[in-house]
BALOKE-429052 format. One line per 4 residues: number of its first residue (from 1); their letters; for each residue x, y, z of N, C-alpha, C. Coordinates in steps of 0.1 Angstrom, whole numbers, padded with zeros to 4 digits. Each point is the difference from the previous one (the first is absolute). Layout:
REM residues N
NUM = A = X Y Z X Y Z X Y Z; ...
This chain:
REM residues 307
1 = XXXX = 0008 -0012 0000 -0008 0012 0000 0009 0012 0000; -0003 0009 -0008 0004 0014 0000 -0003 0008 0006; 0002 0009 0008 0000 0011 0011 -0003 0015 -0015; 0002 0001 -0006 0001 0007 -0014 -0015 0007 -0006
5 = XXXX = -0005 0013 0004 -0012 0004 -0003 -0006 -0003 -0017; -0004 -0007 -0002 -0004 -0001 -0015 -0008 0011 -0006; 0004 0004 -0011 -0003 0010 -0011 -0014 -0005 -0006; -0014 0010 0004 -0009 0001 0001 -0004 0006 -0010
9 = XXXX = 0007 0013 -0009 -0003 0007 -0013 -0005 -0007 -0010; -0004 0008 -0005 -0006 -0011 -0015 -0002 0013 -0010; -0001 -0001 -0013 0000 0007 -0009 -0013 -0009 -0011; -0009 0009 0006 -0009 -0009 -0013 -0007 0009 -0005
13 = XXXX = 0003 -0003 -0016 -0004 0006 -0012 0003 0016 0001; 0016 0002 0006 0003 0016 -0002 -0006 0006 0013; -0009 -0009 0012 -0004 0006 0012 0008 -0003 0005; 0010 0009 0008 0009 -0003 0014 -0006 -0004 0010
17 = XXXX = -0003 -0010 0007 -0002 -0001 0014 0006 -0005 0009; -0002 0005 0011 0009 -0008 0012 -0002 -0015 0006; -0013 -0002 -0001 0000 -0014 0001 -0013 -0005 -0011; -0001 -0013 0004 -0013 -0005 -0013 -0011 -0001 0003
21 = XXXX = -0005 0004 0012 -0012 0002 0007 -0003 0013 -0005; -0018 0001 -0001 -0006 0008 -0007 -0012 -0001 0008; -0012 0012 -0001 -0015 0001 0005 -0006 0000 -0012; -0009 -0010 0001 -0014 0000 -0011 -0009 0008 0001
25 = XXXX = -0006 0004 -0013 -0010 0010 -0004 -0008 -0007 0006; -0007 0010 0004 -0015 -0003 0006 0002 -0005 0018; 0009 0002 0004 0001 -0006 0014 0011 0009 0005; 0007 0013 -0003 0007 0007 0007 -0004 0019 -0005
29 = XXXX = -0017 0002 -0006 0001 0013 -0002 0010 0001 -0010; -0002 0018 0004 0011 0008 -0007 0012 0001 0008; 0001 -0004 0013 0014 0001 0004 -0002 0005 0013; -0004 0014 0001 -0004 0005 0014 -0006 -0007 0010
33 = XXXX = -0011 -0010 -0003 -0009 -0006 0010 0012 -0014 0007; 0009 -0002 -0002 0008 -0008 0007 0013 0004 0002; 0004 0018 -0003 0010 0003 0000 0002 -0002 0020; -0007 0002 0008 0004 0006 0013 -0001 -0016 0008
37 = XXXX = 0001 -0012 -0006 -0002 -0013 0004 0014 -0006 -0009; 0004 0005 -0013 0012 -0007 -0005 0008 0011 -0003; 0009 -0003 -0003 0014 0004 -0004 0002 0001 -0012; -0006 0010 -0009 0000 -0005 -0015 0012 0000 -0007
41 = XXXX = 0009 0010 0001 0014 -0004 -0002 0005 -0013 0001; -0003 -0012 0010 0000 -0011 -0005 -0006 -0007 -0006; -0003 -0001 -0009 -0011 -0004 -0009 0006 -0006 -0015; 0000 -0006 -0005 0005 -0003 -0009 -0003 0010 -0012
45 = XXXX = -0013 0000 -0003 -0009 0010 -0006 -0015 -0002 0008; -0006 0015 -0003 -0015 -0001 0001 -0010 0002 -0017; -0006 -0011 0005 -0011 0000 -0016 -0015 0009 0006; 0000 0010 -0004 -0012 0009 0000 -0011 -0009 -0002
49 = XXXX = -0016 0006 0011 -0009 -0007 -0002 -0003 0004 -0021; -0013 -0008 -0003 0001 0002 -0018 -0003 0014 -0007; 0003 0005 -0006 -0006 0015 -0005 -0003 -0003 -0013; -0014 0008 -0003 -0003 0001 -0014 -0002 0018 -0006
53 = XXXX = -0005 -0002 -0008 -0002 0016 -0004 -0005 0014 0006; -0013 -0011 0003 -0007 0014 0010 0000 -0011 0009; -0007 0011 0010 0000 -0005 0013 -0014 -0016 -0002; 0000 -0006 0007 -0006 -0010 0000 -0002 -0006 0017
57 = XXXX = -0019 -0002 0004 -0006 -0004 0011 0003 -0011 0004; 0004 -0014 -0010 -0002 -0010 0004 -0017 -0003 0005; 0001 -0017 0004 -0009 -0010 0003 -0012 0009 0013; -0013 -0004 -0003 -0004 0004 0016 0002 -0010 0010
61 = XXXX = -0002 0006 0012 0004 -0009 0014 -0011 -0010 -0002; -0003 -0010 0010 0018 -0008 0005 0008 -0004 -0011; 0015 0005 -0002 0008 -0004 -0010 0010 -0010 0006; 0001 -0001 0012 0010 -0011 0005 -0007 -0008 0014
65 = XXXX = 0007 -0015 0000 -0005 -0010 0003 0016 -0009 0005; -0004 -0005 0012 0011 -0010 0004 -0004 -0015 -0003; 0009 -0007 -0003 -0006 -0012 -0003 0013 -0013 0008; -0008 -0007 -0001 0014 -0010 0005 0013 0002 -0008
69 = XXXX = 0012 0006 0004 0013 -0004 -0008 0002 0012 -0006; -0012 0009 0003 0006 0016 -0012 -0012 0007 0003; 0002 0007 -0013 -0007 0014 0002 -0006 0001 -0013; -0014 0004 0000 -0008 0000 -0018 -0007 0018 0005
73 = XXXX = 0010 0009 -0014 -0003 0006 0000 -0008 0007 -0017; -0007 0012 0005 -0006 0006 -0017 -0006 0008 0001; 0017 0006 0003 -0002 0018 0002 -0005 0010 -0015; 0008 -0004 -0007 -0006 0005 -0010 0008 0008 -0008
77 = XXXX = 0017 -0005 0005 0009 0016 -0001 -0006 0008 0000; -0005 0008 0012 -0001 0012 0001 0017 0007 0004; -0005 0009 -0006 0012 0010 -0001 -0004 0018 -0003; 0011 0008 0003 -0004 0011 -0005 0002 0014 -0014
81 = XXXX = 0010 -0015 -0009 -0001 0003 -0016 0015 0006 0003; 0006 0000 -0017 0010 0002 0002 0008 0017 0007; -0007 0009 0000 0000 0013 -0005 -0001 0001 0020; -0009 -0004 0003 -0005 -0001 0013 0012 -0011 0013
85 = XXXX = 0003 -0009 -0008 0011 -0010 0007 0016 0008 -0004; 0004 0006 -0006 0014 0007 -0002 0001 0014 0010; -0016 0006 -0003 0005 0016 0007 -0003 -0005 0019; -0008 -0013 0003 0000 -0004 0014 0010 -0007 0004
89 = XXXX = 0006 -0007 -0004 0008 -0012 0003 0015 -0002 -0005; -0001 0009 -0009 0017 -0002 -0005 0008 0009 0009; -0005 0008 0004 0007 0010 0004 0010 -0006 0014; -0009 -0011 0008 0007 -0005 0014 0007 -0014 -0010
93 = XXXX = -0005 -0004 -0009 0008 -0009 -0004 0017 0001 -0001; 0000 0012 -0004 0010 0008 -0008 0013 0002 0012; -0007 0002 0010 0010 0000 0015 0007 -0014 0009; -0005 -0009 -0013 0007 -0014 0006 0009 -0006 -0007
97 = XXXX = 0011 -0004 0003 0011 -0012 -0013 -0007 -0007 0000; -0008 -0005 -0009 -0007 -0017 -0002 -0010 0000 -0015; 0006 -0006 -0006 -0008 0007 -0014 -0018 -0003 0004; 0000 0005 -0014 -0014 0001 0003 -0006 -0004 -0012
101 = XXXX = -0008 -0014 -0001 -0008 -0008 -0014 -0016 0004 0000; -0005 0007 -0003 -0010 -0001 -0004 -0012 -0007 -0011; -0006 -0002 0009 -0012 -0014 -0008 -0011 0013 -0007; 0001 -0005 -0016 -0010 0004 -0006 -0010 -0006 -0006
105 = XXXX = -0011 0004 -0005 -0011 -0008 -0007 -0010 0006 -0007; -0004 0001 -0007 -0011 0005 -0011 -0012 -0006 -0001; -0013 0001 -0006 -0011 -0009 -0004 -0001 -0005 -0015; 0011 0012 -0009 0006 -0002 -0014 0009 0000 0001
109 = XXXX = 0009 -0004 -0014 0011 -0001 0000 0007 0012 -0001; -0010 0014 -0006 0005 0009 -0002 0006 0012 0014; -0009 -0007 0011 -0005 0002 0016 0018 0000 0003; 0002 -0015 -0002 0008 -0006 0007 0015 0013 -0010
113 = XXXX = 0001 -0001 -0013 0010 0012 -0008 0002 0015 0010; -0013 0002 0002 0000 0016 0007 0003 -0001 0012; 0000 -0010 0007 0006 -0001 0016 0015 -0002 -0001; 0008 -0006 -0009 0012 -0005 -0002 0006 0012 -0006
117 = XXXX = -0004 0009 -0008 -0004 0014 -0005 0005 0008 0010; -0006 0005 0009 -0002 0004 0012 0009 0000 0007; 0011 -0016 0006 0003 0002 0007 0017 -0005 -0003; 0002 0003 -0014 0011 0003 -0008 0005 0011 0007
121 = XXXX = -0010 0016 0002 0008 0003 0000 -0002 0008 0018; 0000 -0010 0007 -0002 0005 0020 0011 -0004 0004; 0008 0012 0007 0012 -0004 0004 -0007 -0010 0014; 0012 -0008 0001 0001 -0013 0011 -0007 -0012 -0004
125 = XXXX = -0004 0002 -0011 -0005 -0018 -0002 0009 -0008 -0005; 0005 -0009 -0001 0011 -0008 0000 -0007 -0009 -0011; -0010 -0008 0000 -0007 -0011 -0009 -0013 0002 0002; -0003 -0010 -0008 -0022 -0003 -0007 0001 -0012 0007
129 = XXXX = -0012 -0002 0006 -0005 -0016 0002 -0013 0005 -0010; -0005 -0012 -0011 -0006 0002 -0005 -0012 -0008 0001; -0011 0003 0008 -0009 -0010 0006 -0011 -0003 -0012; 0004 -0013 -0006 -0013 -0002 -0010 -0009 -0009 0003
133 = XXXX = -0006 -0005 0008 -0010 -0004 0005 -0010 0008 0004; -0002 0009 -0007 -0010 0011 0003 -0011 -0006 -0012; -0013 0007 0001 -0010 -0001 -0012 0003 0008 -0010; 0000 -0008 -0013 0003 0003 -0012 -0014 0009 -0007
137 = XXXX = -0004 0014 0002 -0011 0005 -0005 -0007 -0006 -0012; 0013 -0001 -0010 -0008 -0001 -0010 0002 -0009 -0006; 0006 -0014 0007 -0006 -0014 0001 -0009 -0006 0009; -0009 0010 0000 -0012 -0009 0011 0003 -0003 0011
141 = XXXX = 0008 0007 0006 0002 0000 0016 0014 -0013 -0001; 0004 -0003 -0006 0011 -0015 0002 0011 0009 0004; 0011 -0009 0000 0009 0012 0008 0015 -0005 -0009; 0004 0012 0001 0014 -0006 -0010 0010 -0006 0003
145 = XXXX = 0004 -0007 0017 0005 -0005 -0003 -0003 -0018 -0002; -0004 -0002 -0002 -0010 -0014 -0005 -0001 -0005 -0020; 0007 0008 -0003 0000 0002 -0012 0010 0005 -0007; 0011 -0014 -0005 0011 0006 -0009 0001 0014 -0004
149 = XXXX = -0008 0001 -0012 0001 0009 -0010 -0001 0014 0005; -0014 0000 0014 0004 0011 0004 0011 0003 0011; 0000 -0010 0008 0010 0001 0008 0019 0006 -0011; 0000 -0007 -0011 0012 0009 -0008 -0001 0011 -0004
153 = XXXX = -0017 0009 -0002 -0001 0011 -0003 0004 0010 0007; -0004 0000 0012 -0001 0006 0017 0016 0000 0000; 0007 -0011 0001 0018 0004 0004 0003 0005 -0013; 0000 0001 -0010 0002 0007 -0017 0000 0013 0002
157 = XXXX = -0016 0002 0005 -0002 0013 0001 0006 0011 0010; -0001 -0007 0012 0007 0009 0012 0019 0001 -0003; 0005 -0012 -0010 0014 0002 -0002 -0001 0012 -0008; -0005 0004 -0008 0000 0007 -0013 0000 0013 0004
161 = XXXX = -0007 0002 0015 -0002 0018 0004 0015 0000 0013; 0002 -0007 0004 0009 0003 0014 0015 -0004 -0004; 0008 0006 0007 0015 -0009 0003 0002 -0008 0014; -0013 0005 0007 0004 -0011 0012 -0003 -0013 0002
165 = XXXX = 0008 -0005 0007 0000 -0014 0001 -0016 -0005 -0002; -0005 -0008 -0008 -0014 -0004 0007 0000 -0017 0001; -0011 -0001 0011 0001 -0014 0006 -0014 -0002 0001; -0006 -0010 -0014 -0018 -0008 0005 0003 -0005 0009
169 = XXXX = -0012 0001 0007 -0009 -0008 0012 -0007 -0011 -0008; 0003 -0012 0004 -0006 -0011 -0009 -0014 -0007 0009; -0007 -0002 -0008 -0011 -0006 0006 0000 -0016 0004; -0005 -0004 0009 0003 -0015 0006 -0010 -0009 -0011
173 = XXXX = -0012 0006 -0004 -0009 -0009 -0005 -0001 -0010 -0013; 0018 0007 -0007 0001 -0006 -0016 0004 -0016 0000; 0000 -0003 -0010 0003 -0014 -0001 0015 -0005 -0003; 0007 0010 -0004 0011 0002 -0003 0014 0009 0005
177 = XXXX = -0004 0002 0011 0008 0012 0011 0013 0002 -0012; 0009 -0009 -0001 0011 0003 -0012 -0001 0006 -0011; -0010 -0004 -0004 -0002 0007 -0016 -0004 0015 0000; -0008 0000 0015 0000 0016 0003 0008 0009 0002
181 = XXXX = 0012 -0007 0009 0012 0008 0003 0008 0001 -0013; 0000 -0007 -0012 0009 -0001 -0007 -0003 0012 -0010; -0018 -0001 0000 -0001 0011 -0011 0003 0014 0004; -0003 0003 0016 0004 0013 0006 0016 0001 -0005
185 = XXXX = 0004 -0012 0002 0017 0003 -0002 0005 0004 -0017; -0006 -0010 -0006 -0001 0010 -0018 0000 0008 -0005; -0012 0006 0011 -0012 0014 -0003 0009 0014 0006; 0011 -0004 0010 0011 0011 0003 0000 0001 0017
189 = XXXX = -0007 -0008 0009 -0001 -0001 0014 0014 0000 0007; 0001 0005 0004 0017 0000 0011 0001 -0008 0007; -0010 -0004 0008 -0007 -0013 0008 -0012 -0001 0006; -0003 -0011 0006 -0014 -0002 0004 -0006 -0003 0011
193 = XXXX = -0010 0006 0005 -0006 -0008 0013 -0011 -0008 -0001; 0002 -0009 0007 -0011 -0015 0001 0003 -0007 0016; -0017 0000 0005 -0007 0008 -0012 -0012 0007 0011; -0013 0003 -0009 -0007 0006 0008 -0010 -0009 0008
197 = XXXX = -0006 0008 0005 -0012 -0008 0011 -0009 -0012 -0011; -0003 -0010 0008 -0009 -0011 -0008 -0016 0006 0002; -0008 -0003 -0012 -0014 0000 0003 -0009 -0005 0013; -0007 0006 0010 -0009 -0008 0009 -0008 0007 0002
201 = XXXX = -0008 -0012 0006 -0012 0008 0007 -0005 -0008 0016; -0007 0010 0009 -0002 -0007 0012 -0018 0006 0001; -0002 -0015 0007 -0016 0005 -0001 -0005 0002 0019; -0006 0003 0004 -0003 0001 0012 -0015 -0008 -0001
205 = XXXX = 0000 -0013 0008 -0008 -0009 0001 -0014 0001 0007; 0000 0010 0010 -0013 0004 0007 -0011 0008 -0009; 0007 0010 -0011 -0009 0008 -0007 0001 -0011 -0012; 0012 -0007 -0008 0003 -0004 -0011 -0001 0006 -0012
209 = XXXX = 0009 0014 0007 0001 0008 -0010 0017 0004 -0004; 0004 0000 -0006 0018 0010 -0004 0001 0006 0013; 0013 -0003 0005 -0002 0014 0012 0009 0013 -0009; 0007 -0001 -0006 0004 0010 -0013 -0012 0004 -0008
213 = XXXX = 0000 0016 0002 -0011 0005 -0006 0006 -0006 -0018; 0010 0001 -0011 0005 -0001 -0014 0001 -0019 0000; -0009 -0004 0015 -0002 -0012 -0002 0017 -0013 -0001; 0007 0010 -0008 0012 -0010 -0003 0011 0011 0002
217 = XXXX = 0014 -0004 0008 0016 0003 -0001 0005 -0004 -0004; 0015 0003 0008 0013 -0004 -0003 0003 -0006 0010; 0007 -0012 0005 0000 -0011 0007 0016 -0001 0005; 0005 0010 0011 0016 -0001 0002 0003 -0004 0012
221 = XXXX = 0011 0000 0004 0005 -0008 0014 0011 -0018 -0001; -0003 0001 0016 0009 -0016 -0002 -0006 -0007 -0008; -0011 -0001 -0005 -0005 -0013 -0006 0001 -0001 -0015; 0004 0013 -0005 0006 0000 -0017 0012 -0002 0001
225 = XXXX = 0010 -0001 0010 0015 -0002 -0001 0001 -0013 -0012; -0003 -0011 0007 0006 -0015 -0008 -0004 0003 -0015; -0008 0006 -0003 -0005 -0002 -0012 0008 0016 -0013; 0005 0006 0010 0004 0013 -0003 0015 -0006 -0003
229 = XXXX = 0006 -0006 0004 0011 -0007 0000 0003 -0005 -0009; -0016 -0006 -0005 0007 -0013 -0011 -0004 0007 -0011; -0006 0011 -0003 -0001 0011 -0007 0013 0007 -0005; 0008 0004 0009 0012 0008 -0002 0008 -0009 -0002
233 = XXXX = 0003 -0012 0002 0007 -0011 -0005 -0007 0003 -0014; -0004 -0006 -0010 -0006 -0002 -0006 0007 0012 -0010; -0002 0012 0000 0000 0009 -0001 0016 0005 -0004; 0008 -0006 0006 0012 0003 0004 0010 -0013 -0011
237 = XXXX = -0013 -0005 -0003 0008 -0012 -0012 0001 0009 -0015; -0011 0006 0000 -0007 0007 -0012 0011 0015 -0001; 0003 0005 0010 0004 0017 -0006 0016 -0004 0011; 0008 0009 -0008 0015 0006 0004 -0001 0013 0009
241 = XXXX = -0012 0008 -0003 0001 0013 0004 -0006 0002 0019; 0004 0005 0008 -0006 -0006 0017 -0012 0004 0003; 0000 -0010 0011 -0016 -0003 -0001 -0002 0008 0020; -0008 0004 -0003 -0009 0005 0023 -0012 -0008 -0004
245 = XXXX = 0005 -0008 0012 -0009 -0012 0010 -0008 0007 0010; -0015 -0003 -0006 -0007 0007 0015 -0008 -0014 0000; -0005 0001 0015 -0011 -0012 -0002 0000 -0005 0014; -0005 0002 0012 0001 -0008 0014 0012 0006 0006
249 = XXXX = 0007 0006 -0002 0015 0002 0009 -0004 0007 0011; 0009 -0010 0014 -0010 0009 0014 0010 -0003 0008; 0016 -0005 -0005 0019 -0007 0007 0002 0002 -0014; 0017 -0001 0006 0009 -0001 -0011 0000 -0013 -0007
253 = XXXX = -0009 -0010 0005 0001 -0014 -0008 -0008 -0001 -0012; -0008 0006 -0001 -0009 0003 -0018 0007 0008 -0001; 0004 0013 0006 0012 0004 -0010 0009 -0007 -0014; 0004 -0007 0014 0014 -0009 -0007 -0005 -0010 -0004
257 = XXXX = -0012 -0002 0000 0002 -0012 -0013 -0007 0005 -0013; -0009 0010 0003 0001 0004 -0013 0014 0007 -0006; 0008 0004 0002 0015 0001 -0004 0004 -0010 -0001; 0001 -0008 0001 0008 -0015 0002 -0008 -0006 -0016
261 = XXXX = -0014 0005 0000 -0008 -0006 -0009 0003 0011 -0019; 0007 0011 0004 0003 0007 -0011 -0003 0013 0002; -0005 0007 0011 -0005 0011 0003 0017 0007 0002; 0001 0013 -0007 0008 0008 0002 -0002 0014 0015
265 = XXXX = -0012 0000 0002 -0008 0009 0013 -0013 -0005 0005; -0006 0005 0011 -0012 -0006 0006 -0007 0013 0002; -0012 0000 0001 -0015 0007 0002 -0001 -0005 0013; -0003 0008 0013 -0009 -0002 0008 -0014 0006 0002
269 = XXXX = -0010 -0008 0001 -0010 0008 -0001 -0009 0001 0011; -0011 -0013 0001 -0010 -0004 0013 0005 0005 0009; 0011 -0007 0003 0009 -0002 0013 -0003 0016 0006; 0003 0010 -0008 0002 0014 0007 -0008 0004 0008
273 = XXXX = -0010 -0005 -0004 -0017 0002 0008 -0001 -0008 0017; 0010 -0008 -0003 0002 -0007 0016 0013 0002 0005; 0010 0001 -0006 0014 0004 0006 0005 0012 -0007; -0004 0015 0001 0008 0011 -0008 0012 -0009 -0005
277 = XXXX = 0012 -0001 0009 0012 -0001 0000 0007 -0014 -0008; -0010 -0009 -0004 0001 -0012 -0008 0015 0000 -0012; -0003 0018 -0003 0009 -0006 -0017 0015 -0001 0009; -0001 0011 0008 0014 0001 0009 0005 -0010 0006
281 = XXXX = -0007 -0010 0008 -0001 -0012 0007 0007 -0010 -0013; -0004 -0003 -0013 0001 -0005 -0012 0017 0004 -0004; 0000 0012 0001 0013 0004 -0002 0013 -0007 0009; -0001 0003 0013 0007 -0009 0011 0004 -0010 -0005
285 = XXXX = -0016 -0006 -0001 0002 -0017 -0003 0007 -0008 -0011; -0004 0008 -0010 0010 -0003 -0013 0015 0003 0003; 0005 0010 0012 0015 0003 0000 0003 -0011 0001; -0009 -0003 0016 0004 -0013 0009 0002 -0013 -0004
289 = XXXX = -0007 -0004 -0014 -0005 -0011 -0005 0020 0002 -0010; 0004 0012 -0011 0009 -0002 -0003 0013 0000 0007; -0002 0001 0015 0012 -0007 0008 -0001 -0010 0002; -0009 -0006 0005 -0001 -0014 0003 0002 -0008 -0011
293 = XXXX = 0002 0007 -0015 0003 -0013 -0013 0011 0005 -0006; 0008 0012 0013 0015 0002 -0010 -0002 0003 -0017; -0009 0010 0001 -0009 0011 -0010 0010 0015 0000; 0006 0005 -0009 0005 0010 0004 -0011 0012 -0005
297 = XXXX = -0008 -0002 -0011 -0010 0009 -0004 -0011 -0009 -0006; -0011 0009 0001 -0015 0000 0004 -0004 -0014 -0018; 0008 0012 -0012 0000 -0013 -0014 0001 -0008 -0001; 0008 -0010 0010 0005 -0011 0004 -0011 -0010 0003
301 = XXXX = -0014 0009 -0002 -0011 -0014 0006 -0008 0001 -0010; -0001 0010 -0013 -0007 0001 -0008 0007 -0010 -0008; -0015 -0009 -0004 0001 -0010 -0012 0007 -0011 0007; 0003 -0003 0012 0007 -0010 0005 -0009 -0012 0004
305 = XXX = -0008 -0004 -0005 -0010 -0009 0004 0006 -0017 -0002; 0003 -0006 0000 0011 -0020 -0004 -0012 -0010 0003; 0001 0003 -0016 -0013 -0012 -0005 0003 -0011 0001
């Protein structure tokens, strides 16, 4: 065993970060609401809850539900548009070393051009998370990422207006997790995250009715880990370019195995809602984990999986 602090940096896709631990959209705000509980300077990066053009209400209540193993939410991205999220929220962002990724999303594809538009040119954004699992307007509500052709349009398009890094958000529900990652990687993607929340619904048995007024969510927590795993595996056969594992991480042991499994960084998301300090705790663990295996840096476990 080495006494020897291992090298924690990582450089993905032209982002500097200090370590490979990251906060998921939709489970850490804009940054302020957990700034006086974490230490954002340690942070690997923060991914902005999602922003779209104008401001947007989201789902009516009840939008969230505990379920065994996780959390089913359908909030609705609510947000308060791009114009509205830069002149409130960049401004404290801008006061911290820790880049800053922003999740976008549109209802068109043209939606999704004007937000990537937009934020070309806001000092402090570092990268796009490009969330395409949203509804596709003007395919009858389907959602783009479920769908090759559009899913290549969407990364095509947003490469075509920005120079910053961008990274889809891949959807869990396709049949082909690889073939998705591969076309984002074609289409000009830097890298990718996989993936998002699974479809569910929870019924409350006394009325036997939805206890979710939009009836159906997004389905996150411990109980999508195993399955989020073999996703990012999967995934990690298919594309060269790095992949952010979100999916159940609540210890540095889903961390590290999705790294071990091909993940170049990790998403914490649920978890924050029960332990603020989770991504931090994650960070530790990963140090601790590459002493104990005579790991001098953090790369050392990506792709390392012995079939």
């Amino acid at each position: 065993m080495t006494n020897m602090k291992p090298t924690l940096d990582i450089n993905l896709a032209g982002i500097r970060m200090k370590n490979p631990v990251m906060v998921a959209s939709g489970t850490f705000g804009y940054g302020p609401e957990y700034a006086e509980l974490v230490d954002l300077n340690k942070l690997g990066a923060i991914v902005v809850k999602g922003i779209s053009l104008e401001p947007w209400a989201g789902n009516k209540t009840p939008r969230m539900v505990e379920v065994s193993g996780g959390l089913i939410n359908a909030i609705g991205l609510q947000n308060p548009g791009t114009k509205g999220f830069t002149e409130k929220y960049m401004p404290f962002l801008r006061k911290y070393d820790v880049p800053v990724i922003v999740n976008i999303w549109g209802k068109t594809l043209e939606e999704y051009i004007a937000v990537a538009e937009w934020f070309e040119k806001v000092e402090g954004v570092h990268a796009l998370e490009i969330n395409i699992s949203c509804p596709n307007v003007k395919a009858g509500g389907s959602s783009f990422g479920v769908h090759l052709d559009s899913t290549a349009r969407v990364v095509a398009g947003v490469r075509a207006k920005t120079k910053l890094p961008i990274i889809p958000k891949l959807a869990p529900n396709v049949s082909d997790i690889g073939a998705f990652a591969k076309v984002c990687e074609d289409n000009g993607a830097d890298a990718i995250s996989l993936i998002n929340s699974f479809p569910a619904m929870a019924i409350d048995i006394e009325t036997r009715k939805p206890i979710l007024a939009n009836i159906s969510g997004g389905l996150s927590g411990p109980a999508i880990h195993p399955i989020a795993l073999k996703l990012v595996y999967e995934a990690a056969k298919a594309v060269n370019i790095p992949l952010i594992a979100i999916g159940g991480i609540t210890s540095a042991k889903e961390a590290i195995e999705f790294m071990i499994a091909g993940a170049s960084a990790v998403s914490v998301g649920t978890a924050n809602f029960i332990e603020p300090r989770t991504s931090l705790q994650v960070v530790e663990g990963i140090s601790d984990y590459l002493i104990r295996h005579n790991m001098t840096k953090v790369q050392d476990l990506v792709r390392s999986i012995k079939l």
